[in-house]
Structures are given as structure tokens and as C-alpha cells.
Steps between C-alpha positions, in 0.01 A plus 500: 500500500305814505310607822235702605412606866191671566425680868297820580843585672765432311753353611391374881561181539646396155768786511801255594367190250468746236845710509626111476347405218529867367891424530538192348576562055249181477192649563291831450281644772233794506240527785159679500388752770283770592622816508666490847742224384838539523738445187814289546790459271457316187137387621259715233201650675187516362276673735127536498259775664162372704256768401296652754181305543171423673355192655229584642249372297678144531375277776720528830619148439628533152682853552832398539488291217342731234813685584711236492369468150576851420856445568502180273366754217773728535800225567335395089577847400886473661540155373361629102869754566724203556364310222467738229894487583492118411511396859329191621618356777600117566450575875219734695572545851197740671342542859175306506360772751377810268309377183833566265488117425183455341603561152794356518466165360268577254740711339811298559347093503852408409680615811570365777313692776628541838304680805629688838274322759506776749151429748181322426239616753257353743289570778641295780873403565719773382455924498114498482301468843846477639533792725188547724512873501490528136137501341378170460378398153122394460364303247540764221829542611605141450338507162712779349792383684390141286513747234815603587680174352346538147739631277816334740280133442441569116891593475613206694290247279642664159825463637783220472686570800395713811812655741422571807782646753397283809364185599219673714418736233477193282298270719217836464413371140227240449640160526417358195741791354805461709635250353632744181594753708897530596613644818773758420580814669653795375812499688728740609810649528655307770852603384410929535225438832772357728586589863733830538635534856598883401139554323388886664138605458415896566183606652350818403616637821834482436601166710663208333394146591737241514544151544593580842150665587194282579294567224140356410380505097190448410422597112207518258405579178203737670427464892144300528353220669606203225836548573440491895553909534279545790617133622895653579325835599353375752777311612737753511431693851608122691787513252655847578396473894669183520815585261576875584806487250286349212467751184181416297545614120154460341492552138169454207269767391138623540319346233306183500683202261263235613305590850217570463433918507524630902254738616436830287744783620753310567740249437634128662811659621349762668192269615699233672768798614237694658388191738831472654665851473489586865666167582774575310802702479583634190848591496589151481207420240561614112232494270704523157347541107597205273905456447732558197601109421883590648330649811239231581843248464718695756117505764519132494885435515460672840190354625537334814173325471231547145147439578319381225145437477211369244176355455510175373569698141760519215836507691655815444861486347635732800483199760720300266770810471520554845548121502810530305609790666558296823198697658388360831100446450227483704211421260120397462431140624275488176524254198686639243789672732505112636662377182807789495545467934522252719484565807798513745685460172465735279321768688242474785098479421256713720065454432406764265214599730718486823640814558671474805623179413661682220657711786633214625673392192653814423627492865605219498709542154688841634599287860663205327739642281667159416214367377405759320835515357438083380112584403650763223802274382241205482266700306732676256633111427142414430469821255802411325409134450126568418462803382840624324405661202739372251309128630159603492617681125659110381149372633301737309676431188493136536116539549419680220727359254764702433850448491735716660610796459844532291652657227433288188323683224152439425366505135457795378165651590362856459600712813180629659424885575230604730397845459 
């Protein structure tokens, strides 16, 4: 079978199903991208450029999706490279979210066409109107948000099969659309993110953390209010005055992934920092820049306890590594952390707007060693029974329709070249 992936970033969340099927002698892949994709091996990149462009003269509502159509324009162009090649693929595999889909089964009617089912929004019930220091949205809000959904609803009723990586994330879609949407997460690599009692981690300062340290985590892509930044901040001054041998290793950067923006002149880490600065001593407090892969593994193999925190939002694959690292979690009491910890179990669940009762939890984790100890065992045995990749890859392949990966030669095709 020959298969095409399409996604703005290239490979995200397809990288492990594609190597697979880019391993396998049965099939042929190539993937579309913009320019910032990334190329793996054997996987033929055809990437695409968004031009500059202006919007204004588009009504607020439709904004996003005039764009979204511009993308769609320039995925044609990418897709007119693969095929002048005399690639057309049995199989399309895209992300509903960016307007890459809408040509897609127009110019390929006879594929099968398969979409990542990432987040549908709404107004009520999950990120939006969630946090009550965040802007609220207004009418004209709602309406764009509405808006929002158009290309992701277009893609999803083209498509044959949705995939979605949780249940929660799932149950965001309309209803009447559920039903052809699989839940199947990405997985990972539960055999390289396991415990190691001899794991060191060196701070900037020259000291090495250790398992035998009491060391707090809490990680994020960016530091902002959706993943619960200013929630831990504020937190933190119970935390050190009541555990004066607790380390607190903060790592994420200063952008803004999916906050809204903070106040001009500054940023969310140095917003939320500033309120509690004086409360706080900073010796024991390390405000790090995001990790080299090997580096963010060795943090978490020495985390005592790993806060992790979310608006009811896509789960972020780092709560499900520290899960098979054996991390001991304190987490969000919100809906889609629900589904990965149970808790008492698998971790312990604080309220999302309760920061001292966040305190608490954290305390509470770095006193009871023991259970800490069975919290991490439980929830790497959860990781490797839900979320192994090598499972979640046999799922994936059984969803789409494609055998697995081995070394029987296909017949012979044309080998594609992307320039």
C-alpha cells in the first residue's frame, strides 16, 4: 500500500506510525509538510511554504479559515510533486486541525482517508471559560471559536476513520461523529523511559540531583496559565516552607503555546514569578530553558514528586512519559488527566484552581515515600499496558488497514524522491 501523511509539522504525532510503515518492504510512504517539517528516513518530504498574507479585509469570523484555505492551496501544489512522480496514495493520514485536508479527497476519491482528531472546540466544558482569570469570551468570541471547528468538521465528514489519542479528547467531537472515530494514542517508549535508580541530573550550578534528593518537577512546553503555571507558582512558598529539603526544578520557556498573550512587557513566567518572589527562596527554586530529550529523561528519573497540570485540553504526551518513568505525580483533578490517573493509584489529583490544596498534595507525596514508591510502579504498569508504543503502533495499523511491518517484497513500484 502506498501512504501519504500530511501535517503542518511533520512528523508530530505520526512520527512512530510512519517509521513503521516506512520499514515494512510492503508499503511506500511520503508525507507532506510545511517548511518546518522534519524529514525521516525513507519517508519523502514534500514540503510547502505559506506565503505571507493579509486578512484583514475578511470578516473576524472567517479569518482563520481563509487561511486555513491558503494552506489547502499550497498542500495542492506539494501534492502536484508527489504525483507527477506517479504517486497516489491508497491511504491519506492528515491532522484535521489546519485546512491541509480540504483537497484531499477531491484529488484522491479512491483512498481511504484517515484524520488525527486532535480537539474540537466549545465554549463551555473544556479550555474555554475554564479558568476565571483568563478573558472571558463574549458573543463574538464564541462565534469565531464556532468558527474554529470548520475546517476540523469538514475533514472529519470527508473522512473514513477519525483517531483520536484519548477517550476525553474523543468525547470533544459532536456526537453524531464519534462513532467513526478510533481512540488510539501515540504511545511510547516504555522500554527506553523506565526508572534508573543511578539516573544523575546537573543543575547549572554545578550540583547533581539524585534519586536520593527530594526533588519536585514540574515541566512545560512554555510556562502559562493552560498548563496551571501560575497554579504550582503559587503553591510553591507552602511547599518549600513546609519541605526545607525539597529542590524545585522548573523547566518550559517564555513564549505563549496556547494561553492566551500576558500583559505587554512581559511574560507568564515572569508575571506569576513576580507575585510570589519575596515568598520564596531561590536557591532551592530553578527556573531551567527547555531540555535536550536525554536531559529532560535523567530530570524525571530523579523526581521525587512531578506536578503536572492542564486545562481540561489535549493531554500533553509528557504526563504519559513521566508515567512510564515511574514518576510520582501529583496532577490536575481535571477531565482528561482523569482518564491516565487515578487517584491514590496511579498518582494523587489536586483542584486545578486550589492552590494550596496542590500544596498539600505535593506534601503529602514527598512524606509518604512508600506510597509514592507504589503510585510510580502502579503508573508505569498502566503506561506499559496502555500506552506502550509497540501496542498503540499494532492498534494503529490494525485501524487503518495495514498489515505489519516485515520484510516481504512489495511489487515493484517507482521509488519516490522529494526534492
Amino acid at each position: 500500500m502506498d501512504f501519504l501523511f500530511v501535517h503542518n509539522n511533520f512528523p508530530a504525532q505520526f512520527g512512530p506510525l510512519a517509521n513503521e510503515l516506512a520499514r515494512s518492504r510492503r508499503h511506500r510512504v511520503a508525507a507532506i509538510g510545511a517548511a518546518s517539517s522534519r524529514r525521516l528516513p525513507n519517508v519523502p518530504l514534500f514540503q510547502y511554504r505559506m506565503p505571507a498574507c493579509d486578512v484583514s479585509a475578511t470578516h473576524p469570523f472567517a479569518r482563520r479559515f481563509d487561511v486555513e484555505c491558503r494552506r489547502a492551496e499550497q498542500v495542492l501544489f506539494a501534492v502536484g510533486e508527489a504525483t507527477a512522480e506517479g504517486f497516489e496514495p491508497d491511504c491519506v493520514i492528515a491532522h484535521s486541525g489546519w485546512g491541509e485536508t480540504l483537497p484531499l479527497r477531491a484529488l484522491f476519491p479512491r483512498a481511504r482517508h484517515v484524520v488525527y482528531c486532535e480537539f474540537f472546540y466549545r465554549p463551555h466544558g473544556q479550555d474555554v471559560n475554564f479558568d476565571p482569570e483568563a478573558p472571558r469570551l463574549g458573543v463574538d468570541g464564541v462565534t469565531a471559536l464556532h468558527g474554529r471547528n470548520a475546517s476540523t468538521l469538514i475533514a472529519l465528514a470527508d473522512a473514513d476513520l477519525g483517531l483520536s489519542p484519548t477517550e476525553w479528547q474523543r468525547s470533544t467531537f459532536p456526537g453524531e461523529y464519534q462513532s467513526k472515530i478510533a481512540v488510539v494514542h501515540e504511545g511510547v517508549d516504555t522500554r527506553r523511559l523506565c526508572p534508573d535508580p543511578k539516573a544523575e541530573f546537573k543543575l547549572r550550578d554545578g550540583r547533581r540531583l539524585t534519586q536520593a534528593d527530594e526533588v519536585v518537577t514540574f515541566i512545560s512546553r512554555n510556562l502559562e496559565p493552560m498548563r496551571g503555571y501560575h497554579k504550582f507558582l503559587r503553591a510553591l512558598p507552602d511547599i518549600l516552607a513546609r519541605r526545607p529539603k525539597a529542590v524545585v526544578v522548573i523547566v518550559g520557556g517564555d513564549g505563549c503555546s496556547y494561553s492566551h498573550a500576558p500583559p505587554v512587557g512581559t511574560t507568564w513566567k515572569k508575571h506569576f514569578l513576580d507575585e510570589v518572589v519575596d515568598e520564596l527562596d531561590l536557591s532551592r527554586v530553578h527556573f531551567l530553558n527547555p531540555l535536550p530529550y536525554d536531559d529532560y529523561l535523567k530530570l524525571l528519573q530523579v523526581s521525587s514528586t512531578h506536578v503536572y497540570l492542564t486545562y481540561p485540553f489535549v493531554l500533553s504526551w509528557s504526563l504519559i512519559e513521566a508515567m512510564s518513568l515511574g514518576c510520582a505525580i501529583v496532577a490536575s483533578d481535571t477531565a482528561p488527566v482523569r482518564e491516565a490517573i487515578t487517584s491514590g493509584e496511579t498518582g494523587l489529583l489536586a483542584p486545578f484552581h486550589d492552590s494550596p490544596a496542590i500544596a498539600d498534595a505535593i506534601v503529602r507525596n514527598l512524606s509518604d515515600r512508600p506510597g509514592r514508591l507504589r503510585r510510580g510502579q502502579a503508573a508505569r504498569a498502566l503506561a506499559r499496558d496502555r500506552y506502550d508504543r509497540d501496542l498503540c503502533l499494532r492498534q494503529a495499523l490494525r485501524a487503518i488497514g495495514a498489515e505489519s511491518s516485515d520484510s516481504t517484497p512489495s511489487q515493484s513500484r517507482p521509488r519516490l524522491v522529494a526534492q
